[in-house]
N, C-alpha and C positions, 0 to 999 in steps of 0.2 A: 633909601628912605630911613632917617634918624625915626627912635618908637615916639620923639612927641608928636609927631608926622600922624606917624600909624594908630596911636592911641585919638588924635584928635580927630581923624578917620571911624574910626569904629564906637565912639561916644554917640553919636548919633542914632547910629544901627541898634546900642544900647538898650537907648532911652525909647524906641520908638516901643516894644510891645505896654511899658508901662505908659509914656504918656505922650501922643505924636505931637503936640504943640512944643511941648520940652524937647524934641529932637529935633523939630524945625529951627526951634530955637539956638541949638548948638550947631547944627550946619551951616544959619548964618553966620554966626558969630565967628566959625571955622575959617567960612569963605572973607571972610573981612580983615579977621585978624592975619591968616594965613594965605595972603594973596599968590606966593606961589606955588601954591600946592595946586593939581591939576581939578578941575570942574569935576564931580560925580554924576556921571547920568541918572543915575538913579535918584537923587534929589531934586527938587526946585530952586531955578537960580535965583529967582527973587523972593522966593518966603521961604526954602529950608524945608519944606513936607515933600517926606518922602514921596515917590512916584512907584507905586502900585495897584493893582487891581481896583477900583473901585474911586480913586481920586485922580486918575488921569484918561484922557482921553486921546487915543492915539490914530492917526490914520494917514495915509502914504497918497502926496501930491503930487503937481509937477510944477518945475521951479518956473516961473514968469521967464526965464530964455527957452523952456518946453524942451531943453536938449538932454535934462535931467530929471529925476522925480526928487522928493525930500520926503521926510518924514517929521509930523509935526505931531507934538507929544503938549498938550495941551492940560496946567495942569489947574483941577478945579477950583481950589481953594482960593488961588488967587486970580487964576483967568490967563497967566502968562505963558507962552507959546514958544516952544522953542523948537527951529528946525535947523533938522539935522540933513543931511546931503546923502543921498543911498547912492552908492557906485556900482552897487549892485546894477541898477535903471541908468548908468548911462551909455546914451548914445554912443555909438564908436562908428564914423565913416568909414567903408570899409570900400575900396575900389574894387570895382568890378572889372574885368580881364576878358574883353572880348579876343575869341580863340578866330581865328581865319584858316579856315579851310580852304585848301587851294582846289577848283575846281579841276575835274576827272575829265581826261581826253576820252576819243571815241572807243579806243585801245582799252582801257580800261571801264570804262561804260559795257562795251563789249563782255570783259571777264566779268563783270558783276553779275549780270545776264545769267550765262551760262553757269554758275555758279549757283545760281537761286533755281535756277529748275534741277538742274545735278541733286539738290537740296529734296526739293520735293519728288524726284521719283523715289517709288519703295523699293526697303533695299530688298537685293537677289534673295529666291526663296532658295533653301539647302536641298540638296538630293536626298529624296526618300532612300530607305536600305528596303534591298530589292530581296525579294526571300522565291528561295528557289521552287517549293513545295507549300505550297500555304498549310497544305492539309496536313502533310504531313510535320510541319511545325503545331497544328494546332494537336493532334492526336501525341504526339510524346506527351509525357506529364515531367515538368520539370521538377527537380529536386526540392525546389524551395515550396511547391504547391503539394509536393507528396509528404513535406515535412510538416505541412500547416495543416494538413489532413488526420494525422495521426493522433494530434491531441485532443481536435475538434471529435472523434470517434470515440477516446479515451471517455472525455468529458462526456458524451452521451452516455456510455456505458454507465457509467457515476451515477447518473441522474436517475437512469432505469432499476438501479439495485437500492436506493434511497425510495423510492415508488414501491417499489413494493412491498419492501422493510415495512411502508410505513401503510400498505394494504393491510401485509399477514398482522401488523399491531391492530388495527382499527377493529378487523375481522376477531379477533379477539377477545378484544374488551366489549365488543357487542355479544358474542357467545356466553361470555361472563355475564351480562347485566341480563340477559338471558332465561341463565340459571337461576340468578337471584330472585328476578321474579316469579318465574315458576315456583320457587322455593317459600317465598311468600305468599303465594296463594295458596299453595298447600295446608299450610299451616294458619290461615286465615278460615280454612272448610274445615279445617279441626276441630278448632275453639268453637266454628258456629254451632258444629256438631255435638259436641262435648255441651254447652249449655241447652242447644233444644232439649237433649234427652235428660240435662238435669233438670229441666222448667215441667218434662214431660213425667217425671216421677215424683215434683209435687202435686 
C-alpha cells in the first residue's frame, strides 16, 4: 500500500473527534475517488459516518436460504444496512456413520453371562493372622507403647512441679497482704489513741 493509500485511509479517522460530518465526508470522497482501495468496515458505504457505539445498530440474522446466519450492521444516520456473512453460524452437513454390530452366538451369549455374575460375586476375604496366645500378646508391653509412656509421665511430672511453684507463690503473697493488714490496723489504733487522749487533755 503506496502512503497516499494510507494517509487517504486515516484522514478520516482524523477528522472524526473534531467533526464526524467532515470525516463522513472524506470517506466518501475516499470511497469514490479511490475505487480500489478495499471497503472499511468501520465506515458507512453510503454516507461515510463512521460506525460506532451509539450510530449503529448491529444484530445477527439468518440468511433467507437459513443454512447461514449474517450480521446486519444498520447504520443510523442514513438508514443503510449492510450484511455481512458469519461462518462462524454456518451449517456444515456432516454424515453420520451407522456402526453394525454383528450379533453374539449362544457361545458367546453364554461368556457374557458368566462373566457378569463372576463380576458381582465379592471378592475372597484374606486370612485373619492367627495369634498363638492372645493373653499373652495382650500382657507384653511393646516398645513403641513403653516409649509413648515415658514422656506422657515426664509431662505430668512438669505439670505437678508448675502447681505447686505456683501454690507455695499464691500462699505467699496472701501471708504478705496479711502482714500488711495487720500492720495497718495497728497503726490505725494508734493515731485513734494518740488523738482520744489529746482531745482528752483539752
Amino acid at each position: 500500500m503506496d502512503p497516499t493509500t494510507r494517509f487517504q485511509q486515516a484522514v478520516p479517522y482524523l477528522l472524526l473527534p473534531v467533526s464526524e460530518p467532515l470525516s463522513a465526508l472524506h470517506a466518501t470522497r475516499r470511497r469514490l475517488h479511490y475505487s480500489p482501495c478495499p471497503d472499511d468496515p468501520n465506515v458507512c458505504a453510503a454516507c461515510g459516518s463512521c460506525l460506532h457505539t451509539g450510530t449503529t445498530q448491529y444484530r445477527v440474522a439468518r440468511s433467507k436460504s437459513k443454512k447461514s446466519r449474517v450480521a446486519q450492521t444498520t447504520c443510523l444516520a442514513c438508514d443503510h444496512v449492510r450484511i455481512t456473512p458469519l461462518a462462524l453460524y454456518s451449517s456444515t452437513t456432516t454424515k453420520t456413520s451407522v456402526f453394525h454390530i454383528p450379533s453374539a452366538g449362544p457361545d458367546a451369549r453364554d461368556g457374557i453371562a458368566s462373566n457378569a455374575v463372576a463380576s458381582m460375586q465379592p471378592p475372597p476375604l484374606l486370612p485373619a493372622a492367627r495369634l498363638d496366645n492372645p493373653r499373652d500378646s495382650s500382657e507384653r508391653p511393646t516398645a513403641s507403647s513403653s516409649t509413648l509412656q515415658t514422656p506422657r509421665s515426664g509431662a505430668a511430672g512438669k505439670i505437678t512441679q508448675t502447681r505447686q511453684k505456683k501454690k507455695t507463690g499464691l500462699q505467699a503473697m496472701l501471708a504478705r497482704n496479711r502482714e500488711q493488714e495487720q500492720e495497718r490496723a495497728k497503726s490505725q489504733t494508734k493515731h485513734e489513741g494518740g488523738l482520744s487522749a489529746f482531745l482528752d487533755g483539752l
